[in-house]
Short mmCIF file of the C-alpha atoms (twelve columns), coordinates in Angstrom:
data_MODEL
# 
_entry.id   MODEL 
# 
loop_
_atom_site.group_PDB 
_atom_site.id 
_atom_site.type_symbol 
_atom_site.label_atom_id 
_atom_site.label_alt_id 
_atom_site.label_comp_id 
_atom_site.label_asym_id 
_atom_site.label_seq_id 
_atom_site.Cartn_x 
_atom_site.Cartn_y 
_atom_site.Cartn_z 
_atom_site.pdbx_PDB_model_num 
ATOM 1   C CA . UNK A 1   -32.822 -82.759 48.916 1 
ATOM 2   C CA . UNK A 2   -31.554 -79.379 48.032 1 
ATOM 3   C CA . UNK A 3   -31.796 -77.231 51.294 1 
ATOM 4   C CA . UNK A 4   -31.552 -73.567 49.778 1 
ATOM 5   C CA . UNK A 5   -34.008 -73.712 47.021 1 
ATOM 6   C CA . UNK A 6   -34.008 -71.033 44.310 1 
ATOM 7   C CA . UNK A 7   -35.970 -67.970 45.051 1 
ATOM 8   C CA . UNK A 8   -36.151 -64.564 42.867 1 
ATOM 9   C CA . UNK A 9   -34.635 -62.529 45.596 1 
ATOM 10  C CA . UNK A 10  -31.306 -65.231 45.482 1 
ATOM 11  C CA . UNK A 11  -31.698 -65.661 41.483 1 
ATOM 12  C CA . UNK A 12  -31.033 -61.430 41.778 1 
ATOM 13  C CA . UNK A 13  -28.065 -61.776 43.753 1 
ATOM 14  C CA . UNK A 14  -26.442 -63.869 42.097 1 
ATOM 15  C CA . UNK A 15  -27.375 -62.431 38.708 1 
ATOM 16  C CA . UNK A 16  -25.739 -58.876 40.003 1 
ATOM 17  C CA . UNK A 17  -22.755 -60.526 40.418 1 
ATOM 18  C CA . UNK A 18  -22.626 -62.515 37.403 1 
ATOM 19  C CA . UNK A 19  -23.443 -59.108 35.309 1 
ATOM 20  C CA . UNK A 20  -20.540 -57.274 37.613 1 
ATOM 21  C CA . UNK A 21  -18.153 -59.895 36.359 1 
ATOM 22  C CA . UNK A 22  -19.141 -60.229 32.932 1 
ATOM 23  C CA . UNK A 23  -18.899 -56.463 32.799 1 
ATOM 24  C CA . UNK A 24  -15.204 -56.579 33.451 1 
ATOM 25  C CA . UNK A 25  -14.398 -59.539 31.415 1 
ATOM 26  C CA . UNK A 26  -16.298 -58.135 28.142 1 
ATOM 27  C CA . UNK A 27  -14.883 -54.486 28.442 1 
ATOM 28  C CA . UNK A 28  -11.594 -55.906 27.074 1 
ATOM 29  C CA . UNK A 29  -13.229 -58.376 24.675 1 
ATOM 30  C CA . UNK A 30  -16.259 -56.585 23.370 1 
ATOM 31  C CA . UNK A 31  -18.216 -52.949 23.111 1 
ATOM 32  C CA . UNK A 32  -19.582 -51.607 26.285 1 
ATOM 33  C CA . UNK A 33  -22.968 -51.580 24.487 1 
ATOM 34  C CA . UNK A 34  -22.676 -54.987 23.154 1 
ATOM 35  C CA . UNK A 35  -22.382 -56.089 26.523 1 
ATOM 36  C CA . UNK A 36  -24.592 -54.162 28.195 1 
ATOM 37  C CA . UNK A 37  -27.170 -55.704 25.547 1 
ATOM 38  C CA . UNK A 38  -26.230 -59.281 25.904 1 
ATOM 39  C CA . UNK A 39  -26.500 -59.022 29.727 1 
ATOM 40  C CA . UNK A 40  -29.561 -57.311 30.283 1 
ATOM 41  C CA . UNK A 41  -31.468 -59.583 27.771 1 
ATOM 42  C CA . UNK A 42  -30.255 -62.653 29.585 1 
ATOM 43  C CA . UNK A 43  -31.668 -60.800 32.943 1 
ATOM 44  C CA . UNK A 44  -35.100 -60.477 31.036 1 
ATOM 45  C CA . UNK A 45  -35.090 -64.139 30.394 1 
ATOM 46  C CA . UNK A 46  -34.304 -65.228 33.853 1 
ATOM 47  C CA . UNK A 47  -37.078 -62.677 34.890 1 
ATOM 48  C CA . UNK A 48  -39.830 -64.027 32.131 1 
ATOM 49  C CA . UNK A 49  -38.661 -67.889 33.846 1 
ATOM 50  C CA . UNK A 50  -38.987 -66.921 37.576 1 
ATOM 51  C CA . UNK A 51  -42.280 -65.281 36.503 1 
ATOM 52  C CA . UNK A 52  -44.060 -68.513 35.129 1 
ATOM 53  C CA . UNK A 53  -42.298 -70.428 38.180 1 
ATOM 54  C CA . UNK A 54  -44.177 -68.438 40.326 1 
ATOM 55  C CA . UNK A 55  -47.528 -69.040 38.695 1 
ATOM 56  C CA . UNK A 56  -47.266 -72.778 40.160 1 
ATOM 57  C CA . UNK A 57  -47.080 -71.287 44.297 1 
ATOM 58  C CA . UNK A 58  -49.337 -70.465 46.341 1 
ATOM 59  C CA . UNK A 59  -48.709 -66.601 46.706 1 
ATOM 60  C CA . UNK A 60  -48.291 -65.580 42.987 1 
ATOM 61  C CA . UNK A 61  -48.452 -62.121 43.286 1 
ATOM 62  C CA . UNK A 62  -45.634 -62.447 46.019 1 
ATOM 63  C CA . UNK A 63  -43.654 -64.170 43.853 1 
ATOM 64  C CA . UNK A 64  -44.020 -62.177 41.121 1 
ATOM 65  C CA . UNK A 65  -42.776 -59.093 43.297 1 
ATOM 66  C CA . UNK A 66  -39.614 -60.819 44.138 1 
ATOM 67  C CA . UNK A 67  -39.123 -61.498 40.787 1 
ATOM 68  C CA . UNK A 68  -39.401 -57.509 39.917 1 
ATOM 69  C CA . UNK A 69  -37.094 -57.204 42.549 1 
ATOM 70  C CA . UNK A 70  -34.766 -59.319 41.227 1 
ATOM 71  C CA . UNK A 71  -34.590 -57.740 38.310 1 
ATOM 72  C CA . UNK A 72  -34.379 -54.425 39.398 1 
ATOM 73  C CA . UNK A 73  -31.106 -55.515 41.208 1 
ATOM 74  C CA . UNK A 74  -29.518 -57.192 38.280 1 
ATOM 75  C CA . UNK A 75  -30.213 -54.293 36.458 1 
ATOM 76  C CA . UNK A 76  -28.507 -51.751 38.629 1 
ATOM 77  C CA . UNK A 77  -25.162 -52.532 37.866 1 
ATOM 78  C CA . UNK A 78  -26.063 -52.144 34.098 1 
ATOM 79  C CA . UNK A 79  -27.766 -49.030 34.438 1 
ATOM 80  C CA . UNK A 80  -24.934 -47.381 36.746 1 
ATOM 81  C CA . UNK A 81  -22.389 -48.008 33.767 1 
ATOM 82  C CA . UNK A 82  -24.709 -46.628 31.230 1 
ATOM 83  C CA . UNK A 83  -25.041 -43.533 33.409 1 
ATOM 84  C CA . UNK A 84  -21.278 -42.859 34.024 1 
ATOM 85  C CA . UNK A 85  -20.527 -43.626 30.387 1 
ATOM 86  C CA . UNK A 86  -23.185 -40.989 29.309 1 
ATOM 87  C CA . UNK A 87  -21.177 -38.506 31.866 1 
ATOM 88  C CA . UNK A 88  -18.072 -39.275 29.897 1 
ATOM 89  C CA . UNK A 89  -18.658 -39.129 26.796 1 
ATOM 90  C CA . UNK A 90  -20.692 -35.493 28.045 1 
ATOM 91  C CA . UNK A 91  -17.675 -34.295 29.835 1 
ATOM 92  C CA . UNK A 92  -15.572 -35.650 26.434 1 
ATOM 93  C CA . UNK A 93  -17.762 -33.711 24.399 1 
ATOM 94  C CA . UNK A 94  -17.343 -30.715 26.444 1 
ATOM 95  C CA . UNK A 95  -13.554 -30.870 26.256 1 
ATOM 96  C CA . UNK A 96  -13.318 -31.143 22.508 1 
ATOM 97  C CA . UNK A 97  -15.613 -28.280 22.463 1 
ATOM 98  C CA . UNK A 98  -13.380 -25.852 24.678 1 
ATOM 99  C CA . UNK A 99  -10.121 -27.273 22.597 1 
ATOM 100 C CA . UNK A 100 -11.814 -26.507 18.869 1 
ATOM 101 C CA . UNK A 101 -12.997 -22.746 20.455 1 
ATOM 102 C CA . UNK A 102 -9.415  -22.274 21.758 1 
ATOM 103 C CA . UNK A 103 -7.759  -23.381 18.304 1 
ATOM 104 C CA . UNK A 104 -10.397 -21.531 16.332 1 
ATOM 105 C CA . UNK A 105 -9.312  -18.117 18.652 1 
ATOM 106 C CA . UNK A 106 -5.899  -19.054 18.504 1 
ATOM 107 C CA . UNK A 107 -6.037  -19.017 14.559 1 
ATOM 108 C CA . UNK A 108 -7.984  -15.529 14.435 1 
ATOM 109 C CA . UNK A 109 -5.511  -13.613 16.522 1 
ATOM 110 C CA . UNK A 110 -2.415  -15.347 14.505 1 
ATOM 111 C CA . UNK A 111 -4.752  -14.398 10.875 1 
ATOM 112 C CA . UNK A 112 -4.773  -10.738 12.742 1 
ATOM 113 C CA . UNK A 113 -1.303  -10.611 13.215 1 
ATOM 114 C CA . UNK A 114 -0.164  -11.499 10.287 1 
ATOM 115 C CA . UNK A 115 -2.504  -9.238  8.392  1 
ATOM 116 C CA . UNK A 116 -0.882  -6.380  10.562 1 
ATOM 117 C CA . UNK A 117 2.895   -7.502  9.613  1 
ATOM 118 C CA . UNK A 118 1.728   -7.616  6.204  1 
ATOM 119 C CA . UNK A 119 0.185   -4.144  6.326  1 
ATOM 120 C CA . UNK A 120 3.557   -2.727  7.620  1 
ATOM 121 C CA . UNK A 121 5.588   -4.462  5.400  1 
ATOM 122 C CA . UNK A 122 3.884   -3.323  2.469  1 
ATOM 123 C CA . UNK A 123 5.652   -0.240  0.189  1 
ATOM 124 C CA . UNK A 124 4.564   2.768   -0.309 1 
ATOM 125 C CA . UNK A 125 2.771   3.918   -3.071 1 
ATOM 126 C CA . UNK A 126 4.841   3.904   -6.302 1 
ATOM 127 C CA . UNK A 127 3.116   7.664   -7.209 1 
ATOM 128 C CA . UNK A 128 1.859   10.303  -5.509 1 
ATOM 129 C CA . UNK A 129 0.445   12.135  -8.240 1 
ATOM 130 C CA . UNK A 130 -1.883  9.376   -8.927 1 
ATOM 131 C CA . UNK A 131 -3.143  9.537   -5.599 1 
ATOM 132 C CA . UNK A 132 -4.492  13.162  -6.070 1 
ATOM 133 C CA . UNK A 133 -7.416  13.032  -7.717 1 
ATOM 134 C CA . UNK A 134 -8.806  10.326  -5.791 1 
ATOM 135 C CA . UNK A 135 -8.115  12.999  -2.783 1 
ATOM 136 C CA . UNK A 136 -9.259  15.845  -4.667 1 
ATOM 137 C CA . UNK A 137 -12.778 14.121  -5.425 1 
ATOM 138 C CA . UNK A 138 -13.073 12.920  -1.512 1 
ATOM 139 C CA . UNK A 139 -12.402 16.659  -1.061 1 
ATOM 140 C CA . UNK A 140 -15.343 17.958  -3.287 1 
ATOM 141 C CA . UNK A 141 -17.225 14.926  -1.860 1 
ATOM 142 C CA . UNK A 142 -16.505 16.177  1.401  1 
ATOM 143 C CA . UNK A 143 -17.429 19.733  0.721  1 
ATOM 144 C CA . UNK A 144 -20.910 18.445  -0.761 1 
ATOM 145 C CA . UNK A 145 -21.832 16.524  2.077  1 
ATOM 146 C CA . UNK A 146 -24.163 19.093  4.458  1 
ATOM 147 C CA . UNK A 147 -22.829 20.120  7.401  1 
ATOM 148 C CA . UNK A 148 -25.516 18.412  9.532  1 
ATOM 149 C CA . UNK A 149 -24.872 19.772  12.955 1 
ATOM 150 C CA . UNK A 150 -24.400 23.581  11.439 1 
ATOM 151 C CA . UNK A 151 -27.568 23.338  10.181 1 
ATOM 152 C CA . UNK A 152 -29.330 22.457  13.029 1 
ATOM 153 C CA . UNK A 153 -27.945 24.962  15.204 1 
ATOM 154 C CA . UNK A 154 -29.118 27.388  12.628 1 
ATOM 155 C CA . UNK A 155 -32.463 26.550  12.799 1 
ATOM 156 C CA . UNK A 156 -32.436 26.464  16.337 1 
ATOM 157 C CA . UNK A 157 -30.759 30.307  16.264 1 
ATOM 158 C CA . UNK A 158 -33.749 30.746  14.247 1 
ATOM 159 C CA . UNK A 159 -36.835 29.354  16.092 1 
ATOM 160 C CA . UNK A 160 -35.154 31.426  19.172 1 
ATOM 161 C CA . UNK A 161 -35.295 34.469  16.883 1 
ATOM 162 C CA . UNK A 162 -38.943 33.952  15.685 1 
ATOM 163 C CA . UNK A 163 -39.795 33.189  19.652 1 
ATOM 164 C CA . UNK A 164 -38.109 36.527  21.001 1 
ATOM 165 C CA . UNK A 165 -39.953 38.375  18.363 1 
ATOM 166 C CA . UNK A 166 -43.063 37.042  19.295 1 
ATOM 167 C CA . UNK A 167 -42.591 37.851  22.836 1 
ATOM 168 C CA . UNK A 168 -41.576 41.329  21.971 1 
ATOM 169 C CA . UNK A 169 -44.453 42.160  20.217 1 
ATOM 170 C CA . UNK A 170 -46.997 40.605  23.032 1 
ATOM 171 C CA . UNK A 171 -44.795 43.211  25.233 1 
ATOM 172 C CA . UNK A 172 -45.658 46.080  22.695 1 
ATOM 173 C CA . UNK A 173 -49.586 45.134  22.398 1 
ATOM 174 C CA . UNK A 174 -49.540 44.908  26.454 1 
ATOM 175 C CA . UNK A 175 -47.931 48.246  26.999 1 
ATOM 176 C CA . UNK A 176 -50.283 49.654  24.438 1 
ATOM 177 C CA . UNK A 177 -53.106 48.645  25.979 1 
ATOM 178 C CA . UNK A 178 -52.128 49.839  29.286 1 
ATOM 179 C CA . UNK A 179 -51.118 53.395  27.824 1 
ATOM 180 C CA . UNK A 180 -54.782 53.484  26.182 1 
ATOM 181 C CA . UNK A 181 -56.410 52.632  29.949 1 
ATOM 182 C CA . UNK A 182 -54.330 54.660  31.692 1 
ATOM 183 C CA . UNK A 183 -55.566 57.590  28.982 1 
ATOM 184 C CA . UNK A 184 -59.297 56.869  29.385 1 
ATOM 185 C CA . UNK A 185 -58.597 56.425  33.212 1 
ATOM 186 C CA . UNK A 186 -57.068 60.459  32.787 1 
ATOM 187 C CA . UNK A 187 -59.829 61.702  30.508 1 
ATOM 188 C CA . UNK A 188 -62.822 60.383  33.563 1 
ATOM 189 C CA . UNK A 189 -60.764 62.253  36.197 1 
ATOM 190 C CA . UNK A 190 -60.706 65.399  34.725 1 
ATOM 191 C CA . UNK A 191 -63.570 66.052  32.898 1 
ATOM 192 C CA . UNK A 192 -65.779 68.860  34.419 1 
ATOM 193 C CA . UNK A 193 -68.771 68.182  36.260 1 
ATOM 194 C CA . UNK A 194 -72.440 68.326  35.183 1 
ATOM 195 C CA . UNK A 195 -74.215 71.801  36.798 1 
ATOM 196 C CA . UNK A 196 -76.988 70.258  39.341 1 
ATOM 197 C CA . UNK A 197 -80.712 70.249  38.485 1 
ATOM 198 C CA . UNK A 198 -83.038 73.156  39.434 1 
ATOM 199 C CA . UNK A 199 -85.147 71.960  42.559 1 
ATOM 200 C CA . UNK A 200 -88.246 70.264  41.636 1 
ATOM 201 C CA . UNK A 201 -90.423 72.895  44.107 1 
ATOM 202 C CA . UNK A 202 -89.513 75.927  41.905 1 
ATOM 203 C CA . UNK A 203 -89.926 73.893  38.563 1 
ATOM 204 C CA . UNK A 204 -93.455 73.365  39.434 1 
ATOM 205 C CA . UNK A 205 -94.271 76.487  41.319 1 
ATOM 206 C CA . UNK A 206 -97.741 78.121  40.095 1 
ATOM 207 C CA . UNK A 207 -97.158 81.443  38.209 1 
# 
């Protein structure tokens, strides 16, 4: 009589270790993937057989749980390598990325440099003559361009102009006015008085 029967908890045990070991064997013999894949479809067939073992006890759901459990366990392992590989081939990815940025500065500032030997090396022009007419025509081109700022400032010389003048002449029509008050204010003072009214008694005296 076997005296440690087979449970789901036991079956995940030992199915954790089995997938530990055939982890290391097949990373020299096969792709990680590969193996990953073989492993984790035999742990869903030992999980679909301790499922329909437990439909024959007593406490099925139970069972079943144990089974999950099981399975869970066996899986861990799998899962754990899947996640560090990801990391890897993240951090990998990552490197490359830094390394390909480096080289592609690296290969600007050498471009730059030799751009910058080549522009010193380079002779002088064979003629000047032939370089004076293009000069002369960047002159005239220069000369025909407006002078922007110059005529700004003119225009602001003359909106000051046109606002002094207005002022002035508010100045004039206010000290005109005044002059004109102050003359009607002279005229009331000195204008003679009115001789007074005869009384009303002799007015209407009887004769």
């Amino acid at each position: 009589m076997n005296r440690w029967p087979r449970t789901p908890a036991r079956t995940g045990l030992l199915l954790a270790l089995l997938v530990r070991c055939a982890s290391a064997a097949m990373a020299a013999d096969a792709p990680a993937g590969e193996g990953r894949a073989a492993l984790r479809a035999q742990i869903e067939r030992r999980y679909q057989a301790d499922v329909e073992a437990c439909q024959t006890r007593f406490a099925v759901n139970a069972c079943v749980q144990e089974a999950r459990t099981a399975r869970q366990q066996a899986l861990q392992p799998l899962q754990d390598e899947e996640i560090a590989e990801s990391q890897a081939e993240r951090e990998q990815r990552a490197v490359q990325s830094r390394h390909r940025l480096r080289q592609k500065a690296q290969d600007q500032a050498l471009l730059e440099a030799q751009r910058r030997s080549a522009a010193l090396m380079a002779p002088p022009p064979a003629s000047i003559p032939e370089a004076a007419p293009a000069a002369r025509a960047a002159s005239r081109e220069a000369r025909a361009v407006p002078d922007v700022e110059k005529q700004r400032s003119e225009a602001e010389a003359a909106a000051a102009r046109r606002a002094q003048d207005q002022k002035e002449r508010l100045e004039k029509a206010e000290a005109h006015r005044r002059q004109v008050l102050q003359r009607l204010q002279d005229r009331a003072l000195h204008k003679p008085l009115a001789p007074p009214l005869p009384p009303a008694s002799a007015a209407s005296a009887p004769r």
